[in-house]
MDTraj code that builds the backbone (N, CA, C; nanometers):
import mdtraj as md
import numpy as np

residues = "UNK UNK UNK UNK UNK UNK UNK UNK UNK UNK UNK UNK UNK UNK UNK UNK UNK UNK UNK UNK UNK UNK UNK UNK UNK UNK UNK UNK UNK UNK UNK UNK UNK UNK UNK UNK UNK UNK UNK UNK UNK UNK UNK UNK UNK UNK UNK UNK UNK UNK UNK UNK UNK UNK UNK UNK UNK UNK UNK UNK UNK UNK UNK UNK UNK UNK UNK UNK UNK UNK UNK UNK UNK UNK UNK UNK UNK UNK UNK UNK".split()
xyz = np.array([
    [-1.0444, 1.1427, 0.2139],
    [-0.9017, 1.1428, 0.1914],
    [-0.8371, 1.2400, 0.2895],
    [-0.7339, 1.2149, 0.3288],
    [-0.6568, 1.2618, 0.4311],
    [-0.5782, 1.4012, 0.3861],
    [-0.5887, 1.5380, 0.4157],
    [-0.5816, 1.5965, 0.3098],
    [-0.4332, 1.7111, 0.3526],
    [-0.3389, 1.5766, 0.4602],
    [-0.2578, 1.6233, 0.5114],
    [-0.1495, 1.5549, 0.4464],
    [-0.1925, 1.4976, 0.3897],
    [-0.0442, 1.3367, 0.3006],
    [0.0427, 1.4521, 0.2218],
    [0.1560, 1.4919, 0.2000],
    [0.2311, 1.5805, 0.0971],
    [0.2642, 1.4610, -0.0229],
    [0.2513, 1.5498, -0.1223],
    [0.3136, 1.4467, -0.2257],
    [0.4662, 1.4592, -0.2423],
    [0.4942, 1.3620, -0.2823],
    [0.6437, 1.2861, -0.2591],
    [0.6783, 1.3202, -0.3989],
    [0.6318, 1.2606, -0.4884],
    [0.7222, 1.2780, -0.6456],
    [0.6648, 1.4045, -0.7149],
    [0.7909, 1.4388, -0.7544],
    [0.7538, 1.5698, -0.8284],
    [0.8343, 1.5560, -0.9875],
    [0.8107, 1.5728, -1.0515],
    [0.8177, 1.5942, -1.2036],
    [1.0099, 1.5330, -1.1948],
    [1.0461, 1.6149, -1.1758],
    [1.1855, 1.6846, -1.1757],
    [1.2896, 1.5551, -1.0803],
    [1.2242, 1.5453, -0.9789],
    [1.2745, 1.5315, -0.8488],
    [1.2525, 1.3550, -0.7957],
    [1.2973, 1.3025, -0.7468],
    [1.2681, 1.1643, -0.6820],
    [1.2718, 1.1806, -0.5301],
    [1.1909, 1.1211, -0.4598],
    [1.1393, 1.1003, -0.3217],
    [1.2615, 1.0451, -0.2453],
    [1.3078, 1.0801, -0.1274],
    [1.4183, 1.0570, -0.0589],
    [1.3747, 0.9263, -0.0097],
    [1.4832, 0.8297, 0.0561],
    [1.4501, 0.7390, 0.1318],
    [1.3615, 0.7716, 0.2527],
    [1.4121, 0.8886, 0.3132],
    [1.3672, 0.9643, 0.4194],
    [1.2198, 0.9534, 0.4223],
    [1.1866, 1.0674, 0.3034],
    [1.0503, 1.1048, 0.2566],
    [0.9822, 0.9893, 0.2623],
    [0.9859, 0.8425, 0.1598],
    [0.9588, 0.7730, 0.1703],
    [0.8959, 0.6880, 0.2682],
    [1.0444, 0.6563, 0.3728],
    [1.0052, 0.5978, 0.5225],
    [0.8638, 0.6791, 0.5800],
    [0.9256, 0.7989, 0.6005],
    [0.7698, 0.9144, 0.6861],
    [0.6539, 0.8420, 0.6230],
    [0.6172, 0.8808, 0.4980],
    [0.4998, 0.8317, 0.4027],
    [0.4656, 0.7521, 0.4833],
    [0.5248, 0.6011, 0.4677],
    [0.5237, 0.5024, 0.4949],
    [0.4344, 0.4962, 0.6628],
    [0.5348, 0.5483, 0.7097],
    [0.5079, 0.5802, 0.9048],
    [0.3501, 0.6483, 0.9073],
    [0.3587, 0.7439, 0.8225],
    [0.2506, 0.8428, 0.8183],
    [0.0974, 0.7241, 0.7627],
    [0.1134, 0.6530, 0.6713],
    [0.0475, 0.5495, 0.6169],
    [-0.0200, 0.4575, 0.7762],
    [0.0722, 0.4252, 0.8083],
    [0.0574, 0.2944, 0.9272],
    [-0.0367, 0.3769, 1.0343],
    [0.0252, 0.4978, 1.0343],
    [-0.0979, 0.5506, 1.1925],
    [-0.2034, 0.5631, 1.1583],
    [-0.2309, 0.6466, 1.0272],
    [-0.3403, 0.6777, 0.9948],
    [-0.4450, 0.5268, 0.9405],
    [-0.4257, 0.4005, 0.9093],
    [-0.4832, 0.3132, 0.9139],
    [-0.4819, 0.1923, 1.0622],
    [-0.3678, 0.2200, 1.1395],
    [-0.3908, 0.1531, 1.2330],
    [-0.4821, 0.2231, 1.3435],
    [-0.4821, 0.3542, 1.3596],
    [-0.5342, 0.4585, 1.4729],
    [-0.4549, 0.4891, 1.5537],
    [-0.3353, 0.3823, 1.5550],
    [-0.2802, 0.4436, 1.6544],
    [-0.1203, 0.5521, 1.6126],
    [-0.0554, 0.6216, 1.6867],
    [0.0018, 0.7161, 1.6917],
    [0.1450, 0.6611, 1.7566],
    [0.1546, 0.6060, 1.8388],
    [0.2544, 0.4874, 1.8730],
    [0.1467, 0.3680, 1.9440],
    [0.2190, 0.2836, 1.8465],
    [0.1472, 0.1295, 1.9022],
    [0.2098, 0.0859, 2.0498],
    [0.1595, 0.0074, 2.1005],
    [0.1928, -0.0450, 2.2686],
    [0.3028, -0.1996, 2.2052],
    [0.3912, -0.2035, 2.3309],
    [0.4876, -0.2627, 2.3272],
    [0.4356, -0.3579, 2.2364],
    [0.3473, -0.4863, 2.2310],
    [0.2974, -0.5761, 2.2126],
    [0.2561, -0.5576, 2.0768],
    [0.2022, -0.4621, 2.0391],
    [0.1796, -0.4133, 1.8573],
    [0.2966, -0.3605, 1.7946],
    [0.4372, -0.3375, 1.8571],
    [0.5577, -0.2530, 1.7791],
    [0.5854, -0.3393, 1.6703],
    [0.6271, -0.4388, 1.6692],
    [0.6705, -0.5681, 1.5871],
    [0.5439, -0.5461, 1.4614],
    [0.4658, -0.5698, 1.4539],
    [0.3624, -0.5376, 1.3154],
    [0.3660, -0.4402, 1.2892],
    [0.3386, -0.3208, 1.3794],
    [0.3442, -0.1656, 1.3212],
    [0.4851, -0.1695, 1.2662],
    [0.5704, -0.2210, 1.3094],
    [0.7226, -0.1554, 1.2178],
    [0.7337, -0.2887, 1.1002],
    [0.6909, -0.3790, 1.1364],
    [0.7096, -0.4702, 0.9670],
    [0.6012, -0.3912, 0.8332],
    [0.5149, -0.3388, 0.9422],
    [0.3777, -0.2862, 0.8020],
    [0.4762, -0.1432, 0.7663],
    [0.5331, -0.0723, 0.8329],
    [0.5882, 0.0377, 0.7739],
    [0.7200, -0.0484, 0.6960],
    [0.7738, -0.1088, 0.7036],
    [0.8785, -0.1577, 0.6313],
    [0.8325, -0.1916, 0.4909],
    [0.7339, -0.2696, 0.5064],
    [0.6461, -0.3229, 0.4006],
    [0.5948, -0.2326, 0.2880],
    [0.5265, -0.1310, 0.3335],
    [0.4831, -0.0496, 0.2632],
    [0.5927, 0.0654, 0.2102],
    [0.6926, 0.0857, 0.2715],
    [0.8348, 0.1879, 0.2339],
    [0.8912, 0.0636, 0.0964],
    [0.8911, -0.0482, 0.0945],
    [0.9302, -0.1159, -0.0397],
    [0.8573, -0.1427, -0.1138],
    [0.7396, -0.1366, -0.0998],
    [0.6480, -0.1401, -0.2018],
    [0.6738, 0.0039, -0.2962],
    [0.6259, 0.1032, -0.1760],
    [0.6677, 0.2404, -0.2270],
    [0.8358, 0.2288, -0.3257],
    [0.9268, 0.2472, -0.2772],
    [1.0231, 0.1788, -0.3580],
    [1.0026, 0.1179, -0.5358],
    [0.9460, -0.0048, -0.4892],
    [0.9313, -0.0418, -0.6047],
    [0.8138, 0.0101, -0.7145],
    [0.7217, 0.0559, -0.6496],
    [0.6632, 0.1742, -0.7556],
    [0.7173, 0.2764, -0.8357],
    [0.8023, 0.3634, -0.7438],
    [0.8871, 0.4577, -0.7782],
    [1.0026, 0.3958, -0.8932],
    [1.0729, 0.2712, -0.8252],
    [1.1311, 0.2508, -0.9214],
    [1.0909, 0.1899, -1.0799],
    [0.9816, 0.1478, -1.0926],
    [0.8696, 0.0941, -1.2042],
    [0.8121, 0.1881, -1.2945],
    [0.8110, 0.3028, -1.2301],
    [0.7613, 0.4334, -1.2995],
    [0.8322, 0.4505, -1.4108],
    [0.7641, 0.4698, -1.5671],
    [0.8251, 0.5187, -1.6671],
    [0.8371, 0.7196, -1.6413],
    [0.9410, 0.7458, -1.7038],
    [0.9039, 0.8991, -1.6975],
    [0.9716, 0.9662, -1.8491],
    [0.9009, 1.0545, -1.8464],
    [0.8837, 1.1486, -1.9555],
    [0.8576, 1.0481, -2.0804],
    [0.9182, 1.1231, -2.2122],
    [0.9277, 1.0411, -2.3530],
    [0.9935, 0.9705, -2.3692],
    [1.1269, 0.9108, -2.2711],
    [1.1862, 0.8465, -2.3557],
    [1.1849, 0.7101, -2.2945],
    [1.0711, 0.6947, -2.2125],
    [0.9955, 0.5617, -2.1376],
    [1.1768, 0.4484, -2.0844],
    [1.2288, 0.6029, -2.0060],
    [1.2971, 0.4964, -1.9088],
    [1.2385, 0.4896, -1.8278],
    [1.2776, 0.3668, -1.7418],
    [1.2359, 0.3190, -1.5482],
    [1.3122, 0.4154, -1.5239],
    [1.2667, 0.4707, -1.3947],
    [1.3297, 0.5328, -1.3335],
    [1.4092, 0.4779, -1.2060],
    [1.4391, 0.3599, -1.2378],
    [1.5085, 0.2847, -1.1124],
    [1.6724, 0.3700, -1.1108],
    [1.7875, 0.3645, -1.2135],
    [1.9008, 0.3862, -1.1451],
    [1.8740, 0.5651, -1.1339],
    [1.7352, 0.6725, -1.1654],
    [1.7626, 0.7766, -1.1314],
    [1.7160, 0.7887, -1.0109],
    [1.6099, 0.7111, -0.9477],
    [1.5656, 0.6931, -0.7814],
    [1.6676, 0.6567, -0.6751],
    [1.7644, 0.5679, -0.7626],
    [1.8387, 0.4795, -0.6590],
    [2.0023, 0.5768, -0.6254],
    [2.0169, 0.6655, -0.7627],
    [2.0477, 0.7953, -0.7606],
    [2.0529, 0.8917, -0.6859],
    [1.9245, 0.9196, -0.6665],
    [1.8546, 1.0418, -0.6002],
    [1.8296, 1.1408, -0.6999],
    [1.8241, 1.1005, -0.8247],
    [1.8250, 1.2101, -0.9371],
    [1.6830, 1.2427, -0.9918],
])
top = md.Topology()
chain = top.add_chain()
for i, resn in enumerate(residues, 1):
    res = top.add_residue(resn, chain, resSeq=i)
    for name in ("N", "CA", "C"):
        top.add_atom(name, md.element.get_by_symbol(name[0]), res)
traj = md.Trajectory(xyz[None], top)
């Protein structure tokens, strides 16, 4: 395990779009190898980071939190 990944959600707090995207970016190099892809690989490297930033998304927003088992979709979409 990569033991440089920061975690994104914290108790309190929801993951920025920002945060998110990086993850995401940070995700794609570390399984593709590369660090910037060549002209000819940009187009997949940026659909797989797109891909994986909404997945992320929709996890975050799917997440129950605390006791009173809301989604946390309108406090993500929030920023709350």
């Amino acid at each position: 395990m990569c033991r440089s990944i920061k975690v994104l959600r914290r108790p309190a707090a929801f993951a920025t779009d920002d945060e998110i995207s990086a993850a995401a970016l940070q995700f794609v190099r570390k399984v593709s190898g590369f660090q910037k892809p060549s002209r000819s690989n940009q187009a997949a490297f940026d659909g797989a980071v797109r891909e994986i930033a909404g997945a992320t998304h929709r996890l975050l927003d799917s997440l129950v939190r605390g006791r009173s088992g809301q989604g946390t979709a309108a406090g993500h979409e929030a920023g709350l």
